[in-house]
C-alpha positions in Angstrom: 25.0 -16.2 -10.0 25.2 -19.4 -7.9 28.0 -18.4 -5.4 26.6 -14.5 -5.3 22.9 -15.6 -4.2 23.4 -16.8 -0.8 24.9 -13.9 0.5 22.0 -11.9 -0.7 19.7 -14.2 1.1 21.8 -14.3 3.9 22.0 -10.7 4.0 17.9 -10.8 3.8 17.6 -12.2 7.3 19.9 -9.6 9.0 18.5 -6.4 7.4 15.6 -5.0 7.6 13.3 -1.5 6.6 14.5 0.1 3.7 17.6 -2.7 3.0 15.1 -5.0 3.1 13.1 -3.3 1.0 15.9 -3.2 -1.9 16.8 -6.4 -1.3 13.2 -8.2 -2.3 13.7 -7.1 -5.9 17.1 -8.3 -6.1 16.4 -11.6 -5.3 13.4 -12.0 -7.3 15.5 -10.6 -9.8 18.0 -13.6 -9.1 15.4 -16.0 -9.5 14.2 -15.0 -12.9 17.8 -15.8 -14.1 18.5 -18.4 -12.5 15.1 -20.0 -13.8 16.7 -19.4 -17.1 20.2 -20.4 -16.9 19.7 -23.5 -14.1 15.8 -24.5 -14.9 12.6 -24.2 -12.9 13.8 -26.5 -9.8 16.7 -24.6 -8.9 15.1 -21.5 -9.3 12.0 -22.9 -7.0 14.3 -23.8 -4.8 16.0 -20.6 -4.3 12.7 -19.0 -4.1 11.8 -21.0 -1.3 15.1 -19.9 0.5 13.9 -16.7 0.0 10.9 -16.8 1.3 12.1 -18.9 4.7 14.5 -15.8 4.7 11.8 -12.9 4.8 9.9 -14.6 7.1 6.4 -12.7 7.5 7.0 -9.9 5.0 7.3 -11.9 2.1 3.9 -13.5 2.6 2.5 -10.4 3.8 3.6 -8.3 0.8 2.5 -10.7 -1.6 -1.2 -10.8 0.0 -1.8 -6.9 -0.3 
Protein backbone atom coordinates (compact mmCIF):
# COMPACT_ATOMS: atom_id res chain seq x y z
CA UNK A 1 0.00 0.00 0.00
CA UNK A 2 2.67 2.52 0.96
CA UNK A 3 5.14 2.07 -2.10
CA UNK A 4 1.90 1.54 -4.65
CA UNK A 5 0.19 5.08 -3.57
CA UNK A 6 2.47 7.53 -4.95
CA UNK A 7 2.35 6.33 -8.28
CA UNK A 8 -1.35 6.57 -8.26
CA UNK A 9 -1.12 10.13 -7.17
CA UNK A 10 1.52 10.80 -9.40
CA UNK A 11 -0.39 9.36 -12.09
CA UNK A 12 -3.43 11.83 -10.91
CA UNK A 13 -1.64 14.89 -11.99
CA UNK A 14 -0.75 13.71 -15.57
CA UNK A 15 -4.26 12.22 -16.50
CA UNK A 16 -7.07 13.70 -16.92
CA UNK A 17 -11.12 13.07 -18.25
CA UNK A 18 -12.16 9.71 -17.87
CA UNK A 19 -8.52 8.35 -16.26
CA UNK A 20 -9.03 10.80 -13.98
CA UNK A 21 -12.25 9.98 -13.38
CA UNK A 22 -11.26 6.27 -12.32
CA UNK A 23 -8.54 7.35 -10.58
CA UNK A 24 -10.58 9.49 -7.69
CA UNK A 25 -12.08 6.34 -6.36
CA UNK A 26 -8.95 4.58 -6.24
CA UNK A 27 -7.34 6.79 -4.18
CA UNK A 28 -10.03 7.45 -1.79
CA UNK A 29 -10.15 3.87 -1.78
CA UNK A 30 -6.41 3.89 -0.68
CA UNK A 31 -7.10 6.20 1.94
CA UNK A 32 -9.72 4.19 3.71
CA UNK A 33 -7.02 1.48 4.14
CA UNK A 34 -4.47 3.12 4.86
CA UNK A 35 -6.53 4.91 7.70
CA UNK A 36 -6.89 1.42 8.97
CA UNK A 37 -3.65 -0.22 8.66
CA UNK A 38 -1.25 3.22 9.30
CA UNK A 39 -3.87 5.45 11.53
CA UNK A 40 -5.73 8.65 10.83
CA UNK A 41 -2.42 10.94 10.31
CA UNK A 42 -0.99 9.02 7.61
CA UNK A 43 -4.13 8.59 5.97
CA UNK A 44 -4.75 12.58 6.35
CA UNK A 45 -1.76 13.03 4.99
CA UNK A 46 -2.17 11.11 1.91
CA UNK A 47 -5.43 12.67 1.43
CA UNK A 48 -4.00 15.99 1.39
CA UNK A 49 -1.51 14.68 -1.47
CA UNK A 50 -4.34 13.92 -3.15
CA UNK A 51 -6.15 16.66 -3.08
CA UNK A 52 -2.79 19.08 -4.07
CA UNK A 53 -2.84 16.43 -6.89
CA UNK A 54 -6.40 17.01 -8.41
CA UNK A 55 -6.01 20.42 -8.13
CA UNK A 56 -9.56 22.13 -8.91
CA UNK A 57 -11.62 18.97 -9.50
CA UNK A 58 -11.30 17.58 -6.25
CA UNK A 59 -12.73 20.59 -4.57
CA UNK A 60 -15.13 21.17 -7.28
CA UNK A 61 -16.56 17.63 -7.17
CA UNK A 62 -16.84 17.59 -3.56
CA UNK A 63 -18.95 20.94 -3.56
CA UNK A 64 -21.70 19.66 -6.08
Amino acid sequence: LDSGINPLIESLRSTSGDERIRRLPQLEAAVRIAGKVFGANYAGLLQKAIDVAAGGDRKSGKAA
